[in-house]
C-alpha positions as CSV (number, residue, x, y, z in Angstrom):
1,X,176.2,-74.4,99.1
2,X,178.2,-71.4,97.6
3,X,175.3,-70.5,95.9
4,X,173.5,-70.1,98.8
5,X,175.9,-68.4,100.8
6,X,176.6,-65.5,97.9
7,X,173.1,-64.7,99.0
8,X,172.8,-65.2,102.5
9,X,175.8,-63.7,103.8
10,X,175.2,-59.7,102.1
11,X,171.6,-60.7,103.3
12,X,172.4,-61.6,106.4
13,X,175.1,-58.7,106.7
14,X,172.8,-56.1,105.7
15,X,170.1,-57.1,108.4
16,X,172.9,-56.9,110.6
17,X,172.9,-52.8,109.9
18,X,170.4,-52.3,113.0
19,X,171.8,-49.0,114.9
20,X,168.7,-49.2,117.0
21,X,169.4,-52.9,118.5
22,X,173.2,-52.1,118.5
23,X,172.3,-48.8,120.9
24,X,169.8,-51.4,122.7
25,X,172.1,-53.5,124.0
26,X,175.1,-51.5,124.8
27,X,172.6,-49.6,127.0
28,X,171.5,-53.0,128.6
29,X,175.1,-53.2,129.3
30,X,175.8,-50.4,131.3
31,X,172.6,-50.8,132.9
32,X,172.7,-52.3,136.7
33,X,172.0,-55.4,135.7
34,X,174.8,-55.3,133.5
35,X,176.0,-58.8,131.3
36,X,173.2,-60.4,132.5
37,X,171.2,-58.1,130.9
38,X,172.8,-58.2,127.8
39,X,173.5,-62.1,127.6
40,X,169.6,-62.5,127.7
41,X,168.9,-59.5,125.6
42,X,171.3,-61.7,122.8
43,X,169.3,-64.8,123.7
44,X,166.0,-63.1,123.0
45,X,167.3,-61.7,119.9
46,X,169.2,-64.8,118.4
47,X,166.0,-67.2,119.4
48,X,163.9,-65.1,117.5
49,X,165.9,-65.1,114.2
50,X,166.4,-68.7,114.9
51,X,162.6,-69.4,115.1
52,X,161.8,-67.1,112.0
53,X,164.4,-68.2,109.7
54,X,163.1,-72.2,110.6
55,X,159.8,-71.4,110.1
56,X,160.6,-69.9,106.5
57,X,162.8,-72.8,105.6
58,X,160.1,-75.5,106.7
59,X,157.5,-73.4,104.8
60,X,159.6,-73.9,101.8
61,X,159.5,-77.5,101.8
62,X,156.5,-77.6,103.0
63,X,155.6,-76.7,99.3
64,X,158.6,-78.5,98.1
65,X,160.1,-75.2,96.0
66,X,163.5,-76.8,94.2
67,X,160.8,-79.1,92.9
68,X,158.1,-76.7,92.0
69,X,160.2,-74.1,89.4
70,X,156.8,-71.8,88.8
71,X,156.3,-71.6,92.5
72,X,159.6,-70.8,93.5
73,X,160.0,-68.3,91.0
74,X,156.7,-66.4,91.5
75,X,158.1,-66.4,95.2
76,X,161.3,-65.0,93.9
77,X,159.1,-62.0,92.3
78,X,156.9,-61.6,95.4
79,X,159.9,-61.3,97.7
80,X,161.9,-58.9,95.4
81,X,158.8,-56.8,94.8
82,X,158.4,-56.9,99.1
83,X,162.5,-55.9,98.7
84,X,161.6,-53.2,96.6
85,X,158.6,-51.9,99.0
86,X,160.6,-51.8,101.8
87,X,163.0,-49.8,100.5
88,X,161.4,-47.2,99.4
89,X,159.3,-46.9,103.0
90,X,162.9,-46.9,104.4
91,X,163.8,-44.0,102.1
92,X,160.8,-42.1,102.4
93,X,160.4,-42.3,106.8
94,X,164.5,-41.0,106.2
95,X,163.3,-38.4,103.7
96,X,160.2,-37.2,106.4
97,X,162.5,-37.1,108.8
98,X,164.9,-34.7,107.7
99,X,168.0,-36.2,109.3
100,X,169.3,-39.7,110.6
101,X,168.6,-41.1,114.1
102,X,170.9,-40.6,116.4
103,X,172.2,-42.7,119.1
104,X,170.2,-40.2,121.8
105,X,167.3,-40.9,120.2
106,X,167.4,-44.6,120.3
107,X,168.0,-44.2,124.1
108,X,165.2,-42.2,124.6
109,X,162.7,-44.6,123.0
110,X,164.2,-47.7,123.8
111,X,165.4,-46.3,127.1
112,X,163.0,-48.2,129.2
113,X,164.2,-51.4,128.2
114,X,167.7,-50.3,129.1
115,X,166.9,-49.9,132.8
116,X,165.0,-53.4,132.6
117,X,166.9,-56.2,134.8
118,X,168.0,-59.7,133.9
119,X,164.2,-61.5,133.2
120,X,162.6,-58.8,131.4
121,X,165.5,-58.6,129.0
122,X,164.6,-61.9,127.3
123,X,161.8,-60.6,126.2
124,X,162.8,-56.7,125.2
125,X,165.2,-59.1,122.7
126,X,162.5,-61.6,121.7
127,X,160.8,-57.8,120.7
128,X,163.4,-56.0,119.4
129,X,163.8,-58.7,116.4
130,X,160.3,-59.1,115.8
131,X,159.7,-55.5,115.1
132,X,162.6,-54.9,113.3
133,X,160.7,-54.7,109.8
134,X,163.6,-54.0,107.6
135,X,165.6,-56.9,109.5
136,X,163.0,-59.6,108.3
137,X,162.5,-58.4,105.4
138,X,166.6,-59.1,104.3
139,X,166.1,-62.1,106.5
140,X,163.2,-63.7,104.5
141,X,164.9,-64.1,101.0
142,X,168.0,-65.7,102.8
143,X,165.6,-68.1,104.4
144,X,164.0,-68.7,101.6
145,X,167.2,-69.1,99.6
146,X,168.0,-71.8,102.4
147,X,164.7,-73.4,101.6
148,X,165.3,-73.9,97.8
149,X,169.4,-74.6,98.4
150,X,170.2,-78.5,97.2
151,X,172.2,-79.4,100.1
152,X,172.0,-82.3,102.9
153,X,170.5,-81.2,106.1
154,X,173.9,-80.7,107.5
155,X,174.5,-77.9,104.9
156,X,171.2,-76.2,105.6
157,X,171.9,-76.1,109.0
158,X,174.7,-74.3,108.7
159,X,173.4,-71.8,106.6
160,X,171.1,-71.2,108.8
161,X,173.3,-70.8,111.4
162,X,175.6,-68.4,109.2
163,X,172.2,-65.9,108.5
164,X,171.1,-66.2,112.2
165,X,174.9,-65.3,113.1
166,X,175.3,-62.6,111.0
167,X,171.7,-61.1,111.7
168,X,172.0,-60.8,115.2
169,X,175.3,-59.5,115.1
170,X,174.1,-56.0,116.8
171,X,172.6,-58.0,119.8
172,X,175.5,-60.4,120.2
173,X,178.7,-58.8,119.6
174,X,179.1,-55.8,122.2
175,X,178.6,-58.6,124.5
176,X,181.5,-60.5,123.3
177,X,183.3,-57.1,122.8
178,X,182.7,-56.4,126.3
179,X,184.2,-59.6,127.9
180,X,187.1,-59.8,126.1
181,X,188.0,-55.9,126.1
182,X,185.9,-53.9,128.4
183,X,187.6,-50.3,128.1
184,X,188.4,-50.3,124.2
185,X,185.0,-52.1,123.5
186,X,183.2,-48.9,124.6
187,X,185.3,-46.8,122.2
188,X,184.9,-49.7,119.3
189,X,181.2,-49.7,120.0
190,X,180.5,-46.2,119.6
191,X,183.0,-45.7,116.8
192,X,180.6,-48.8,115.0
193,X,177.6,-47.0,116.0
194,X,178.3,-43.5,114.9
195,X,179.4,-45.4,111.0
196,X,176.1,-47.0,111.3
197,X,174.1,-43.8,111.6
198,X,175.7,-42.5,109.2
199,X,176.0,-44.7,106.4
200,X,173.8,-47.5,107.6
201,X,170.1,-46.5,106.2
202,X,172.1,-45.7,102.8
203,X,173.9,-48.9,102.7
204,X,170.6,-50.8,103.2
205,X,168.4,-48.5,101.2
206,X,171.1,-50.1,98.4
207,X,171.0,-53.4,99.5
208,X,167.3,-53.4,99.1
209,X,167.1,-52.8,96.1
210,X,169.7,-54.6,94.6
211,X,168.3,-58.1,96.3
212,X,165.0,-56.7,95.0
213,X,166.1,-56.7,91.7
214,X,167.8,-60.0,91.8
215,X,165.1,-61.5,93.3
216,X,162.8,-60.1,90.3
217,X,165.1,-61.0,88.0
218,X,165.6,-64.0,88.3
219,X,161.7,-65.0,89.0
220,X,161.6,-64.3,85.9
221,X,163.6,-65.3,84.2
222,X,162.3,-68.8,86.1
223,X,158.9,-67.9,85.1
224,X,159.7,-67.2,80.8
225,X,162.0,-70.3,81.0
């Protein structure tokens, strides 16, 4: 289990580095539509890690990795090298563009959404997740991790509950913010922001790699022994 969680928590923290989905919903919340907006927003966002992460963790014993060493670790070397590839698209598109995003420019694509009311925010969440590319690619090791863990059932489900938690922290937590301190939340929320669009892409440029290498590592390492 601690095994498991050394991975999946910086995983699951790093995919949590989303300034885009963070700038989402606290747009959703000032919209008209308000916490109802943003409650369903969290609900498409949090189903859809949920559903991807499952899906990746019944794949893996689908083909029974803790007892197939070869398989799991050429797995470990295809996910690092994905890691790896990911990274270097994330530094390049930050390269090209010449500066970070900033919040103003997340509202200005993803502005449409914000004005969206109560039903059609389900399903601006369900696509915010599943188009967040450098999201599911963190997210995929830790499932995969989960996959391969030797633990009960009760210990997988909470490590999947632990990486959905910390994934869709963006979509879930200026919510929560919001109802238990509405005025400083607004001032915590933009202070989070503006640290995340600054030091965010870095951060998971880093991460990145460093799972990639891990990852690569020890595939094979698996692989030689």
């Amino acid at each position: 289990m601690l095994a498991a969680l050394a991975v999946v928590i910086p995983l699951g923290l790093g995919g949590a580095i989303s300034p885009v989905m963070l700038t989402e919903q606290t747009v959703l919340l000032a919209s008209p539509a308000g916490v109802r907006a943003g409650v369903r927003y969290a609900l498409g966002v949090v189903c859809t890690t949920l559903a991807f992460v499952v899906a990746i963790v019944l794949f893996g014993h689908a083909i029974s990795l803790p007892t197939e060493p070869h398989l799991d670790a050429t797995l470990d070397i295809v996910l690092g090298a994905v890691l790896i590839l990911v990274a270097g698209l994330v530094h390049i598109s930050a390269r090209r563009r010449g500066r970070l995003p900033s919040p103003k420019d997340d509202v200005e694509v993803h502005g449409a959404g914000g004005s969206r009311q109560g039903g059609a925010a389900l399903a601006f969440g369900v696509f915010a997740m599943a188009t967040n590319v450098t999201t599911l690619a963190l997210m995929a090791p830790a499932a995969k991790e989960i996959s391969a863990a030797d633990v009960e059932i009760a210990g997988e489900a909470l490590l999947v509950l632990v990486l959905v938690g910390l994934v869709s922290i963006p979509a879930w937590l200026p919510l929560a913010m919001t109802r238990v301190a509405p005025g400083p939340s607004q001032r915590g929320l933009a202070a989070m922001r503006d640290q995340i669009m600054r030091r965010g892409r870095g951060f998971t440029v880093g991460l990145l790699c460093a799972g990639g290498l891990f990852f690569i590592g020890r595939g094979l390492i698996g692989l030689l022994g």
